[in-house]
Every structure is written in C-alpha cells, then in structure tokens.
C-alpha positions in Angstrom: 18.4 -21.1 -26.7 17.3 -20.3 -30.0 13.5 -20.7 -30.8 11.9 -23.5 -33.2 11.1 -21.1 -36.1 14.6 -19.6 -35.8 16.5 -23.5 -35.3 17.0 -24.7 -39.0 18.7 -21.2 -39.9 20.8 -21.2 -36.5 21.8 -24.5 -37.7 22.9 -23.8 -41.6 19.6 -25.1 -42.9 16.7 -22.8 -44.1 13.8 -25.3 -44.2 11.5 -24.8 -41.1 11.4 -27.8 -38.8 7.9 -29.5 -38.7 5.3 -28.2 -35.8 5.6 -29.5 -32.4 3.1 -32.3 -30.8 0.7 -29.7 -29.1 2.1 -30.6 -25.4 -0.4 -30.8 -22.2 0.2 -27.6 -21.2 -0.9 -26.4 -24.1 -4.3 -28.7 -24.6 -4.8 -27.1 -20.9 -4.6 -23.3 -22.2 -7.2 -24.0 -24.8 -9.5 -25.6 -22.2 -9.3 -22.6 -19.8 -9.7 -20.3 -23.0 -13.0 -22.2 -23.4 -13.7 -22.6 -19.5 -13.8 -18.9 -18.9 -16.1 -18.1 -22.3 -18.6 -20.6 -20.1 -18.3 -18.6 -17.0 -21.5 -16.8 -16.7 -22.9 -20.3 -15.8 -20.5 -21.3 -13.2 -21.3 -17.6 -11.5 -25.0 -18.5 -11.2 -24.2 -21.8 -9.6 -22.1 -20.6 -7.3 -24.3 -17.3 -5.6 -22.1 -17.4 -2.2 -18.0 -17.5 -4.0 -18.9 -16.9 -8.2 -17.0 -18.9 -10.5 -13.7 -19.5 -11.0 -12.6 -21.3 -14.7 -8.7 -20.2 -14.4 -8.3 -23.3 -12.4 -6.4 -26.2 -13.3 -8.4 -29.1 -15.1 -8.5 -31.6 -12.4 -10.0 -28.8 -9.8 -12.8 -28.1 -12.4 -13.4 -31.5 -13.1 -14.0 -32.0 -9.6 -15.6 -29.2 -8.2 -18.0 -29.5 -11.3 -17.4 -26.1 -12.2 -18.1 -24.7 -8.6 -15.5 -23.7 -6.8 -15.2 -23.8 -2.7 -13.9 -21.2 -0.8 -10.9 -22.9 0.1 -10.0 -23.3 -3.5 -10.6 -19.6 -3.9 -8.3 -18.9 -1.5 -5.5 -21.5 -2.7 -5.6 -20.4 -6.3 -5.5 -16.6 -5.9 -3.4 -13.9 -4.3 -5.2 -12.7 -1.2 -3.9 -12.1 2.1 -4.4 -14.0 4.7 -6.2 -12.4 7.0 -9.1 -11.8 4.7 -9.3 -15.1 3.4 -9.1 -16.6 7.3 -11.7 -13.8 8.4 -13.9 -13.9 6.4 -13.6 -15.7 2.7 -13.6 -19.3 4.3 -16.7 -18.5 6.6 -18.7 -19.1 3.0 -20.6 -15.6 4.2 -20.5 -13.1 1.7 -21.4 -11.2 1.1 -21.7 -9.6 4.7 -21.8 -6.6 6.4 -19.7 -5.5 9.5 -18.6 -3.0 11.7 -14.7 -2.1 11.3 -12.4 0.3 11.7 -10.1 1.2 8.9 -6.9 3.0 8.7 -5.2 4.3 5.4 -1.3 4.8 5.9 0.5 6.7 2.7 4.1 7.8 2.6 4.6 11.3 2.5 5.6 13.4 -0.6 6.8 10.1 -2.1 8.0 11.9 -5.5 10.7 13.7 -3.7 11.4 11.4 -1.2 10.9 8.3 -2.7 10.2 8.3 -6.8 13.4 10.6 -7.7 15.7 7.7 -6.3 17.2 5.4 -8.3 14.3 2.1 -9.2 16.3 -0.1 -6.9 16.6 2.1 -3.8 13.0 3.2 -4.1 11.7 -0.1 -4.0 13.9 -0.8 -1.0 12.4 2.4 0.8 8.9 1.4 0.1 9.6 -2.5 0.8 11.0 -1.6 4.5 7.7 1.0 5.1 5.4 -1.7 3.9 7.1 -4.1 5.9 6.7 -2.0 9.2 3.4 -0.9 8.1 2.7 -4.6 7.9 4.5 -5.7 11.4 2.6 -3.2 13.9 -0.6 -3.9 12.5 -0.8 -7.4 13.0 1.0 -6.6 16.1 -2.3 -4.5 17.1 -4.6 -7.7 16.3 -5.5 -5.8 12.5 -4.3 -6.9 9.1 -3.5 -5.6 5.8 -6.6 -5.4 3.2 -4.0 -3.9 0.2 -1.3 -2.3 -0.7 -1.3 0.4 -3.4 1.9 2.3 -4.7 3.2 4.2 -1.6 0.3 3.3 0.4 -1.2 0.0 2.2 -4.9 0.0 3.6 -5.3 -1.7 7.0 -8.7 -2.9 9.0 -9.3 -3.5 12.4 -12.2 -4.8 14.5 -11.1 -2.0 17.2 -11.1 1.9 16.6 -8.7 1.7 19.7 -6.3 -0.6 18.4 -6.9 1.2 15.1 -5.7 4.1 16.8 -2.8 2.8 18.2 -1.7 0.9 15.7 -1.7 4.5 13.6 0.7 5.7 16.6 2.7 3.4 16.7 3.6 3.3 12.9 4.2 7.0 13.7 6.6 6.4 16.8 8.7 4.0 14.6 9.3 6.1 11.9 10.2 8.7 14.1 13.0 7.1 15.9 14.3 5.8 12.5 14.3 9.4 11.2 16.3 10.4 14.4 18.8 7.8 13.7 19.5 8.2 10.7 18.5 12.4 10.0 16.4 11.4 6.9 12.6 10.3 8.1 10.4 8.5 5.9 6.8 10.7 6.9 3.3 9.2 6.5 0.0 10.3 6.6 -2.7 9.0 8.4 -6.5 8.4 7.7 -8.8 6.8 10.6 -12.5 5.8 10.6 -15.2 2.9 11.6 -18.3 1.8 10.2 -20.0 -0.6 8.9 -18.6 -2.1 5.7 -19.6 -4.4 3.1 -17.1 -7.2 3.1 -17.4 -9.8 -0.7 -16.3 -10.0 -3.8 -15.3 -8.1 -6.8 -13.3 -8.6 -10.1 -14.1 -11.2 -13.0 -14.2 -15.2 -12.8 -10.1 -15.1 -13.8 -9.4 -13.1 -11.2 -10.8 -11.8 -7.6 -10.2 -10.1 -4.5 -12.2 -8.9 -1.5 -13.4 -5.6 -1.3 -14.3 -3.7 1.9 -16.8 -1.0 0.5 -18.2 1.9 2.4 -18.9 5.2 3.3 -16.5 4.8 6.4 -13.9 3.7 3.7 -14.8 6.2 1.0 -14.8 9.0 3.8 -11.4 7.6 5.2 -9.7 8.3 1.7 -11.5 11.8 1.3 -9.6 12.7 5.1 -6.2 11.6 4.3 -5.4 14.5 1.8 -6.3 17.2 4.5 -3.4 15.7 7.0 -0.1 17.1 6.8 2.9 14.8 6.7 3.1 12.8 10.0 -0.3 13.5 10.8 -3.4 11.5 11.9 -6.9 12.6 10.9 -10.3 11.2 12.0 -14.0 12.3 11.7 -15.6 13.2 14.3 -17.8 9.7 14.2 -15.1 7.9 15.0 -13.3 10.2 17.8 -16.6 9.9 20.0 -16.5 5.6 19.7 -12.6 6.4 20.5 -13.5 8.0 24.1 -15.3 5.6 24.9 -13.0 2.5 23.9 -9.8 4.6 24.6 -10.0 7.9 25.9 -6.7 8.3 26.6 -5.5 8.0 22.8 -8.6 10.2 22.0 -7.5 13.5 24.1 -4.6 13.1 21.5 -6.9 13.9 19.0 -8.0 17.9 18.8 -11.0 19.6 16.9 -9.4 20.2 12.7 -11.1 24.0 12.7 -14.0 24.9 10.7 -16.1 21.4 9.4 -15.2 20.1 5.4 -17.4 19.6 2.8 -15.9 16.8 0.7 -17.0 15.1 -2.1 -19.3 12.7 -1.9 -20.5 13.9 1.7 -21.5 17.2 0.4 -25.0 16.9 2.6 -22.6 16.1 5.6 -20.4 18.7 6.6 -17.3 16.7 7.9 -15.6 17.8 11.3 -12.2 16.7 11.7 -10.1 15.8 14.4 -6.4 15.3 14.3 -3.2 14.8 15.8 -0.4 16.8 14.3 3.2 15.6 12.9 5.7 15.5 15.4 8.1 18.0 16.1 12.2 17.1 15.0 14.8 18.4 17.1 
C-alpha cells in the first residue's frame, strides 16, 4: 500500500494530501519519549527493581512511575526461571551460591557458519533446544543464550555435572546416527554469584556476575571439542556431592594462569571428548 506522501502521485494528483490526526499510538510514543528523559527519578524511587518508563501509559499511571516486579517481568524478555527464582522474590540484589555451566558449539564457523542462513539457524535452534531440554531436565535453567552458545545455572555442582554429561551423551548418539556430530565444549564451576540487575530503564535483564562466572568463561577455551573442564574448586564440592561423576574428571597437567586470576594459578580438571568409532 502506497504511503501518504507518495498517495496523491500514485493516484494522478501531485498535491500532497493534508497531515493525518496524530493517532493514540502516536500521542503514546511522545509520552514514553518524555517518560524515559524523567527516568533517573523513577530509578531512585524504586532502589529494589529501578525504573521502567517503556511501559504502557495506563501501567505508569498506576504504578506512579514505580514499577513492581511482576510488571518487570511481564513487560520484558527474561526467562522464566530467573524471573520465578529470583526477580519476583523483590530481593536484589542478592548474593548466592550456584553452580554454572557454559555450553558452546564446537568450531561453529566450519560446522555451523559456512551453511547456508537457513540451515544454520536450524543446527543451532535444535542444539539450543537440547541444551535447553536436559537442563531443566536436571532441575537448572537457562540464564542466556549467545550466538553458538547458551549459559546455564544450577543450585547443584552435581546436577551441574550431569547435566554437562548428559548434553554430551545426546549429541553423541545423534552424531552416531547420523555420521556428522554437532561437538560442544564444556565449562563447569560454583561460587557465589551476585544475582540483580543491569541494562538502562528501557530495557533490563538479570545478570549473574562473578569470579565463578568470569573464571568459567576463561576454562572453556582450554577444552577441546567434546570436552568438560572444571577448576579444581569445584571438582573437590563435586566428591563430596557426587563422587562418582567426579572420578570422571582427571588432573588438566601443569596449573593456568589466566587473565584476571593471574595471582591464582588455575588447576584444571577435565573429562576428555569421546572417542568415535
């Protein structure tokens, strides 16, 4: 359909048709444009969630330019499991012990980027999908996904763990069905973590920030495709919540230095990739 500026030449005539009547949705566009220049004030009145002016009109009217958890969560893209966990308790920010497991696809430019947009977005849908599956399955959840990669948390190191084994195991017997694996690599640690919120009033998320996290992310480039990595930290809490996943795990050689943790010399521990036949 041809535009309004464009109308009176479509239809023969080359006078421009009169503006339109500046419609609701409009009049609310300018409100939120002037909502969010005001937003440092709804931050400071609201010290548990900050302020949110990309609302509709009616919410803000209401809330009084303070807006509840629950709205938080109705009106922007988390997942679920943070927003039930944690986001509704009205605690953050907060501190707590979990265990976190980064899960990457494998040299994804070869196996992944070089295909055709439609088929790569297939490939990494179905990955994410049973990245997704097993870790709920293994009472965790996902905190994000990132290009080839999802982030996943857990109040367990054991179910952590298994949960990283599991992934594994599946993509394995795909690989054997169908000759052409999809490999991942896998990252594994627990600490305490500071679960709250980041981003501006328009748009936020919650963050789980950390060494454990930071360190995590640091171990996942020293795995080799199909591999699971862990610090040494977190292979000692494994014995004692699972010590049957953790004689899976065995000493990485000599200890890393890696940025960040350059006081700390890291020793890892890791399973390695499993062997095709």
């Amino acid at each position: 359909m041809p535009t309004q500026k464009f109308q009176g030449i479509v239809a023969g005539k080359s006078k421009q048709l009169p503006p339109r009547r500046m419609t609701d949705t409009r009049r609310r566009s300018r409100r939120s444009m002037t909502a969010s220049r005001n937003s440092e004030a709804f931050v400071s009145d609201c010290p548990k969630t900050g302020g949110i002016t990309s609302l509709p009109d009616s919410t803000m009217e209401t809330s009084g330019g303070c807006v509840s958890p629950a709205m938080l969560a109705e009106t922007h893209t988390f997942l679920p499991g943070l927003v039930e966990n944690y986001l509704l308790r009205q605690e953050l920010p907060m501190k707590q012990k979990l265990a976190v497991l980064f899960v990457d696809i494998a040299d994804s430019t070869s196996t992944v980027l070089r295909q055709p947009p439609e088929v790569a977005l297939m490939l990494v849908q179905h990955f994410m999908s049973l990245v997704t599956e097993i870790a709920l399955a293994h009472d965790g959840d996902v905190k994000d996904y990132e290009g080839d990669g999802a982030l996943l948390y857990f109040e367990s190191v054991a179910e952590a763990a298994r949960a990283a084994l599991a992934i594994r195991a599946a993509l394995t017997a795909e690989g054997s069905n169908d000759g052409n694996p999809l490999q991942a690599r896998f990252s594994l640690n627990v600490g305490e973590v500071i679960i709250g919120l980041i981003g501006a009033p328009q748009r936020r998320s919650v963050a789980l920030i950390g060494p454990a996290v930071t360190l995590a992310s640091r171990l996942l480039k020293h795995i080799s495709p199909g591999g699971i990595i862990a610090p040494q930290s977190a292979i000692e809490e494994l014995q004692r919540a699972a010590p049957d996943v953790a004689r899976q795990f065995t000493p990485g050689g000599k200890c890393m230095v890696l940025r960040g943790f350059e006081e700390d010399c890291v020793t890892a521990y890791h399973i390695p990739a499993p062997v095709f036949s």
